[in-house]
C-alpha positions as CSV (number, residue, x, y, z in Angstrom):
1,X,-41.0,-97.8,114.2
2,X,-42.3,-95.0,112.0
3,X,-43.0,-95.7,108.2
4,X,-40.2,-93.3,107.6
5,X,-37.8,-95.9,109.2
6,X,-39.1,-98.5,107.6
7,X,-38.8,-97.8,104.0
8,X,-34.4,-97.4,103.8
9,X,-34.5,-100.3,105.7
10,X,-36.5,-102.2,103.2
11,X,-34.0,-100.6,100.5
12,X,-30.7,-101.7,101.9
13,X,-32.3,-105.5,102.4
14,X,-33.2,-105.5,98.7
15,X,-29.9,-104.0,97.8
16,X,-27.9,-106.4,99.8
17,X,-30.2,-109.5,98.2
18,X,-29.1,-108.2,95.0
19,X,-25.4,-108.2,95.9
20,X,-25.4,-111.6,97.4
21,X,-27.4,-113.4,94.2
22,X,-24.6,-111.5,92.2
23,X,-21.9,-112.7,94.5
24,X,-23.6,-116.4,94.6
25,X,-24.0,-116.4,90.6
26,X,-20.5,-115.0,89.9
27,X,-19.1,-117.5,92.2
28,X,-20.8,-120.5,90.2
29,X,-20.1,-119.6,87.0
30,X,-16.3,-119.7,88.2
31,X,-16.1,-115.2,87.4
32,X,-15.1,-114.9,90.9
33,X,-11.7,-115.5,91.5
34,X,-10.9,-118.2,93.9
35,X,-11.7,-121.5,93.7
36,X,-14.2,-122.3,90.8
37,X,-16.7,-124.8,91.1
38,X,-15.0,-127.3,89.0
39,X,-12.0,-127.4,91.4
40,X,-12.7,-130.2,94.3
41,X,-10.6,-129.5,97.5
42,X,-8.3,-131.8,98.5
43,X,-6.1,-131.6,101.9
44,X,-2.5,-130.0,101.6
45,X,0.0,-132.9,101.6
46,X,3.1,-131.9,103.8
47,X,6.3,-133.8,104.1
48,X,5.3,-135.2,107.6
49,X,2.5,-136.2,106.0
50,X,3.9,-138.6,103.2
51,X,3.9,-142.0,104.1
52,X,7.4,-143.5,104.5
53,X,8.4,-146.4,101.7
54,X,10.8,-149.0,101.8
55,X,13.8,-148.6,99.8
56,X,12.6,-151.0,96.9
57,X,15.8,-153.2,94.9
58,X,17.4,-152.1,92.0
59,X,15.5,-152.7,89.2
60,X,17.0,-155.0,86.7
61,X,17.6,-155.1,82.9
62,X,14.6,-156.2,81.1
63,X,14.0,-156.4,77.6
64,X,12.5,-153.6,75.8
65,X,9.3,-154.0,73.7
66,X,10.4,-153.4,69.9
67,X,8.6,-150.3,69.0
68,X,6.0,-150.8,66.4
69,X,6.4,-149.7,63.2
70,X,3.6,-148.0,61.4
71,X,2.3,-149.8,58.3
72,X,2.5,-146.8,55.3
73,X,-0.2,-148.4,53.7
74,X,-2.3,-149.1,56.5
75,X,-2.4,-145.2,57.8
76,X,-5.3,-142.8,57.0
77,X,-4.2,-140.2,55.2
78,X,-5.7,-136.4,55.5
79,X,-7.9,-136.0,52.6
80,X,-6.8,-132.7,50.5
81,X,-9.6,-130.3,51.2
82,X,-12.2,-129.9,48.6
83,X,-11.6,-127.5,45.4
84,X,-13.4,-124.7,45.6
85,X,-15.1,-124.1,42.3
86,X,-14.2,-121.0,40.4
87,X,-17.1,-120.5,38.0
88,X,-19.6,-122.1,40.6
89,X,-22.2,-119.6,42.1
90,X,-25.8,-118.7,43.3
91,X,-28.0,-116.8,41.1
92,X,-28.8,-113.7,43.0
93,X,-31.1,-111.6,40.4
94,X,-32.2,-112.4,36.5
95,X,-34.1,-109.0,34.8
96,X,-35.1,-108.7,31.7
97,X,-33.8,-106.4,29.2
98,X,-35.5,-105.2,25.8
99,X,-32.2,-104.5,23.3
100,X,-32.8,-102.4,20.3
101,X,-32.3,-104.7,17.0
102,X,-29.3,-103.3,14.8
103,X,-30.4,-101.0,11.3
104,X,-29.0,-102.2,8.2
105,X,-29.9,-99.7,6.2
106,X,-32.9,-100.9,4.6
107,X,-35.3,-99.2,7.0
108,X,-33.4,-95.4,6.4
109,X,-34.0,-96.1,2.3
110,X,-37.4,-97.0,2.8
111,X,-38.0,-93.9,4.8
112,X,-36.0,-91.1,3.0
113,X,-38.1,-92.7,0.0
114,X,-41.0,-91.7,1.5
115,X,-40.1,-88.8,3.1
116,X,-39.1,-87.7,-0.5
117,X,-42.4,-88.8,-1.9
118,X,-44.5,-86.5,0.7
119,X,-42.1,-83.3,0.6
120,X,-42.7,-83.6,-3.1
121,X,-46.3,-82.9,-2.4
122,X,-46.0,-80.2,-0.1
123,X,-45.8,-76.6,-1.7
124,X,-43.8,-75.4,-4.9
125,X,-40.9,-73.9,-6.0
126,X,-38.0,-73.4,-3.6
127,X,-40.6,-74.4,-0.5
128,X,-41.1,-78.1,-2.3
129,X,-37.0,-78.3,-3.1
130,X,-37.0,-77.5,1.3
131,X,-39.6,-79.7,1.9
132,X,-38.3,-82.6,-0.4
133,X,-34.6,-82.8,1.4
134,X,-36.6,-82.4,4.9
135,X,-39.2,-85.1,4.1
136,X,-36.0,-87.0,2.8
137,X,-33.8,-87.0,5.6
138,X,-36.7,-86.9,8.7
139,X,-38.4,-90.1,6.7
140,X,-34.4,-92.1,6.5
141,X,-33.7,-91.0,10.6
142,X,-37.8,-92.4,11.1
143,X,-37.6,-95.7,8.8
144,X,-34.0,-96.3,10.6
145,X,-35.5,-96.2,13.9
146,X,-38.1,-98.2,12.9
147,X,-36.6,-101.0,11.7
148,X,-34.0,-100.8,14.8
149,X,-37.7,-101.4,16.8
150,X,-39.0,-103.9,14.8
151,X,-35.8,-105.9,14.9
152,X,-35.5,-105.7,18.7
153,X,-34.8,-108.6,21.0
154,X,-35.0,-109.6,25.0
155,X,-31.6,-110.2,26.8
156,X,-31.4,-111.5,30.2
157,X,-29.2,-109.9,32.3
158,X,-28.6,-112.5,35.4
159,X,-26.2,-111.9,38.3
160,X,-24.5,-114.5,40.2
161,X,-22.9,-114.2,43.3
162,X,-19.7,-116.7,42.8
163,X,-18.5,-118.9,45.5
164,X,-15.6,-116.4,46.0
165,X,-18.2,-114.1,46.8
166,X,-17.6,-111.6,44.0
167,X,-20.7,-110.8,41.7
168,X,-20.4,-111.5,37.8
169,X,-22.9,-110.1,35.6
170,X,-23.9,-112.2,32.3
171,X,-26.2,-111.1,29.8
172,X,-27.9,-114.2,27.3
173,X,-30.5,-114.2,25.3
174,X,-32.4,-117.0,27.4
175,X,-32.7,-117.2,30.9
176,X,-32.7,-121.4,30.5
177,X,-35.9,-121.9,33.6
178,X,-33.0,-120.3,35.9
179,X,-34.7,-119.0,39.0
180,X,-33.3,-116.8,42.2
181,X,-31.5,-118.6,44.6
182,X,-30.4,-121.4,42.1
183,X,-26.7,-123.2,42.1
184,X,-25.1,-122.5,38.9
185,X,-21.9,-122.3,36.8
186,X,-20.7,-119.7,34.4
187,X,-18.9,-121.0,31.3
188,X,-18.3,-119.2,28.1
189,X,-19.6,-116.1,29.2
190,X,-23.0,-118.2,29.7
191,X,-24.8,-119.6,32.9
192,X,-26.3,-122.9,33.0
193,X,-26.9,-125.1,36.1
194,X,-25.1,-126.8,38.2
């Protein structure tokens, strides 16, 4: 046989392998109709087949077994399934926040005072007059600003995904040693553990 012969003979052999594993493996796994694996085979039982029984006697009246009743008491109920917890949750983030204090006024006299003070050194006439209400109002806009940074406080803003699987966002002024990934409950507008 030439080599030319050879090689589609080689390639229908592996083709038809392939198609008989597939056939073998399909028929295993019970894909293939027919009968699946499971299924035992048992010989068709025809009516010349049966065995032929003697006509047994009547049957006669017995007594019936009282049913049994059921003890209330004594039967396990279903327990009710578990509450789910409505302010229960897993702390997903916790960032920290810097919150600019509130000005209460103190901070905008101190500095329109000053203000004041320099503009009142700075030229004459109607240029210190300018200069005064400029130095006035730029110092009570800085010393505001000021205080507002000096009275500034951290806030933790912590997000817990809640067992309903909603996120609820909560900012506190302590984080309590909370840490990513921790059970927690949300009461008052504040989270603490579980």
């Amino acid at each position: 046989m030439s080599e030319a012969v050879k090689l589609p003979i080689v390639k229908i052999a592996a083709i038809a392998v392939v198609i008989f594993c597939g056939v073998g493996v399909a028929a295993m796994t019970g894909l293939l109709p027919g009968v699946s694996p499971q299924e035992k085979s048992s010989p068709a039982v025809t009516e010349t087949d049966k065995p032929v029984e003697a006509e047994a006697p009547a049957p006669t009246k017995t007594a019936q077994p009282k049913p049994v009743k059921k003890d209330p008491i004594r039967v396990a109920k279903k327990a009710p399934p578990a509450p789910v917890c409505a302010i229960c949750g897993i702390v997903e983030s916790i960032q920290t926040i810097e919150v600019k204090g509130q000005g209460t006024g103190v901070g905008a006299v101190a500095g329109g005072v000053t203000g004041l003070v320099i503009g009142n050194q700075i030229g004459s006439g109607r240029g210190k007059k300018l200069a005064k209400v400029a130095g006035a109002i730029g110092g009570a806009v800085a010393g505001n600003e000021i205080e507002k940074n000096i009275r500034k406080k951290i806030e933790f803003q912590i997000n817990v995904r809640m067992n309903d699987g909603s996120l609820r966002t909560v900012k506190q002024e302590s984080d309590g040693g909370l840490i990513t990934g921790e059970r927690v409950r949300v009461t008052n507008n504040t989270v603490v553990r579980e």
